[in-house]
N, C-alpha and C positions, 0 to 999 in steps of 0.2 A: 529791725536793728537790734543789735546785741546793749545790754545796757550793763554797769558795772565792771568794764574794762578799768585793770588798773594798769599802772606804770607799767609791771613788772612785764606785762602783755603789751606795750607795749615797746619795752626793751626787746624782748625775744624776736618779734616780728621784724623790727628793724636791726637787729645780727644777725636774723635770718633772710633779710632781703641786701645785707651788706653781700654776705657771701654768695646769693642768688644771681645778684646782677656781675659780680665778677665769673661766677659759671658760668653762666648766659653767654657772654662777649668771649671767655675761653674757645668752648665746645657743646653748649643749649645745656640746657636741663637744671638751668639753677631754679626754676620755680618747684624742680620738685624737692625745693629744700624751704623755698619760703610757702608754698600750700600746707604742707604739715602743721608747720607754725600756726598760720593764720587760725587749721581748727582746734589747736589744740586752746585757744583764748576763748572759744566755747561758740566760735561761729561756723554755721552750717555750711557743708561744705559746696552748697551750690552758692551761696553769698561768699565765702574763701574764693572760689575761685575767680568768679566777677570780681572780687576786691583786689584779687593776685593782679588781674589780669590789666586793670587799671594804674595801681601803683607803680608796676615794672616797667610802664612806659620811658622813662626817663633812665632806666637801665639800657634799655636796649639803647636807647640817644644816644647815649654815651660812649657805649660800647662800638655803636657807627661812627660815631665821631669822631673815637679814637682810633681805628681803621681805617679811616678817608684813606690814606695813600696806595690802601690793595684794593681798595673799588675805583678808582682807574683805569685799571683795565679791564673794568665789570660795565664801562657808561654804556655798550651797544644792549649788554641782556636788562639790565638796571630798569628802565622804563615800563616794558612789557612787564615784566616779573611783578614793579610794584603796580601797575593795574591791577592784574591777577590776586595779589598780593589784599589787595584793598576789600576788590568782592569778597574774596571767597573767607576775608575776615568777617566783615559782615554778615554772610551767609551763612557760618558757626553761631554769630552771640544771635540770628533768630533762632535757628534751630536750639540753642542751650535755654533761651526763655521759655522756649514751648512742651522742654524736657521736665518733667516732675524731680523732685530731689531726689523720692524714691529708687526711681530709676538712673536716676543719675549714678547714686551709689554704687550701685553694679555696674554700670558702665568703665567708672574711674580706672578701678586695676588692669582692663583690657587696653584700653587706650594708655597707660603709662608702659603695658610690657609690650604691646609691638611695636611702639616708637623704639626703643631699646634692644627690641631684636631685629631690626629690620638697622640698625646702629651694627649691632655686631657682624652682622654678611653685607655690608656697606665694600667695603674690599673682593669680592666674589661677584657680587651684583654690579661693582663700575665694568662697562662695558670695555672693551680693548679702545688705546688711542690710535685714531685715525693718522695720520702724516700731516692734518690741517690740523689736527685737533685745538690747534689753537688761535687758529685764524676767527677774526673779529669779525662772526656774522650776527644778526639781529635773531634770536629763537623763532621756532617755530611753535605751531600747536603741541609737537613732541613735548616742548619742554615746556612752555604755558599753563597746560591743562594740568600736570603735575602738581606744580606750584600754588594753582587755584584749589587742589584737593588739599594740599598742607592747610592751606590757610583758612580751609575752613574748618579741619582740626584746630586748628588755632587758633580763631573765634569762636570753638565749642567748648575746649578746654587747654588753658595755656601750660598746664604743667609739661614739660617735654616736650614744648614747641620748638627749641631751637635742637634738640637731638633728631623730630623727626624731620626740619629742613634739610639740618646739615647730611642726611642720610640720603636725600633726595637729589639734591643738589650733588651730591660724591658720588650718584649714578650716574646723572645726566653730562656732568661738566669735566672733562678732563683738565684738570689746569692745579695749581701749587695750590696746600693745604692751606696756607695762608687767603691766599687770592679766595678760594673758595668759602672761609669761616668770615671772610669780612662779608662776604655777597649773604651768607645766611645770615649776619647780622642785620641788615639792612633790610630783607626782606620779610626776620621777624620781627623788625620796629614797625613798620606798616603794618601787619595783620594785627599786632598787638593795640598799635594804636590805632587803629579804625574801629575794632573789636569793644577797645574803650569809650572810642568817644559815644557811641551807642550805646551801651549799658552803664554810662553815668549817668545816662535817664531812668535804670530800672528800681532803682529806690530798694537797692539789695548792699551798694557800697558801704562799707565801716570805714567812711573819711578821714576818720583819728589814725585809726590804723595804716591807712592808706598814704596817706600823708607823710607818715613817720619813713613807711618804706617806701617812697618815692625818692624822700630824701639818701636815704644809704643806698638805696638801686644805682642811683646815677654815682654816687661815688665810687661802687662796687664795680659797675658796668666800664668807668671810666679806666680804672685800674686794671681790669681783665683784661683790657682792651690794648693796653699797652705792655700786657706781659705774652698779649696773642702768640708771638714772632717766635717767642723763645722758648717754649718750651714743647718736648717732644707730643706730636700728636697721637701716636699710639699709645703713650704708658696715659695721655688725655682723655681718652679715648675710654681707655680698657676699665681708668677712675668711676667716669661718668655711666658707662655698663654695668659696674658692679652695684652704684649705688642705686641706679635708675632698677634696676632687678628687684632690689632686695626693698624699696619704696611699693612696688606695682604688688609683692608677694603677700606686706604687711598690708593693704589695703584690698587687696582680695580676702585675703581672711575676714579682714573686720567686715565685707558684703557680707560672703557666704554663710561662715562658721557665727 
């Protein structure tokens, strides 16, 4: 545990989880504005991200909540997904316990730039729409197993969990941008919160801090959530790229160099 946190730390975390959890519920990737925060208050970034990852729960709530009416037409995939959804959260926070900090360090900047570029040829990689493409069947393995491999990125490390869904999910699923960032919502609130409620055991959480940004997540996430519809997804899009780039570039230096 970090000890000597002041106010001022955490002020920052919670502007930085305000704005997090309304990225989130937008287009993913707001955690890579509140993981920064978290180490710049002088916590390691393997306990930042267990604490990210805890906190933001009620971002993502939010942010599904406030999109109930495009997951509607999401209840045939909805089930299956959050099964998948649940393990393979799971299956990340044993893998992130087992991981040394060390190594984690160098890991970090890989895992935020190819959620980010696998974002950018997200449009090239959606497959052509079928004539049914939109016909209400239940997934298959196709799309399951996918979703099990997000999630357990996303039990490993939550920074750019809802960029690498939503990049996943914009392969797999033909159907309105909207329809589709509520179903990534909903599928990062399960990996996040199953991801959590397992590593509230591991006695690595800064609570104060955690706390603070729970509370702005959910009001962030809320907010995102209701500005989803309106605003365009590519210049969304191209936002969340630039900055997710230039995050993954500063944190490969600070490994390497």
């Amino acid at each position: 545990m970090v000890h000597g946190l002041s106010v001022a730390d955490h002020v920052l975390v919670g502007v930085a989880a305000l704005a997090g959890g309304g990225v989130n519920a937008l287009a993913g990737g707001g955690t890579l504005i509140t993981f920064p925060a978290l180490v710049a208050t002088g916590v390691s970034v393997k306990a930042a991200n267990i604490t990210n990852t805890v906190a933001l729960c009620p971002g993502y709530f939010g942010g599904t909540y406030a999109q109930r009416k495009d997951l509607e037409a999401q209840r045939h995939r909805l089930p299956l997904f959050a099964v998948a959804a649940g393990l393979g959260g799971l299956t990340g926070s044993l893998l992130l316990l087992a991981t040394s900090e060390a190594v984690f360090k160098k890991i970090i900047p890989f895992l935020i730039l190819g959620a980010v570029t696998l974002l950018c040829f997200q449009d090239k990689l959606r497959p052509k729409a079928a004539p049914n493409a939109h016909e209400a069947r239940r997934p298959g393995p196709r799309e399951v197993i996918p979703i099990y491999a997000v999630a357990i990125y996303g039990g490993y490390f939550g920074a750019g969990l809802g960029i690498m869904t939503l990049a996943v999910l914009g392969v797999l699923i033909d159907d309105l941008f909207t329809r589709i960032n509520a179903l990534k919502q909903a599928v990062s609130f399960v990996v996040n919160t199953c991801a959590a409620i397992f590593l509230s055991f591991s006695g690595k959480v800064q609570w104060s801090l955690a706390a603070v940004m729970a509370v702005a997540a959910l009001i962030g996430g809320s907010l995102g959530g209701h500005l989803a519809g309106r605003l365009a997804p590519k210049k969304l899009r191209l936002v969340v790229i630039v900055f997710g780039f230039a995050v993954g570039l500063v944190y490969f230096w600070r490994a390497f160099f």
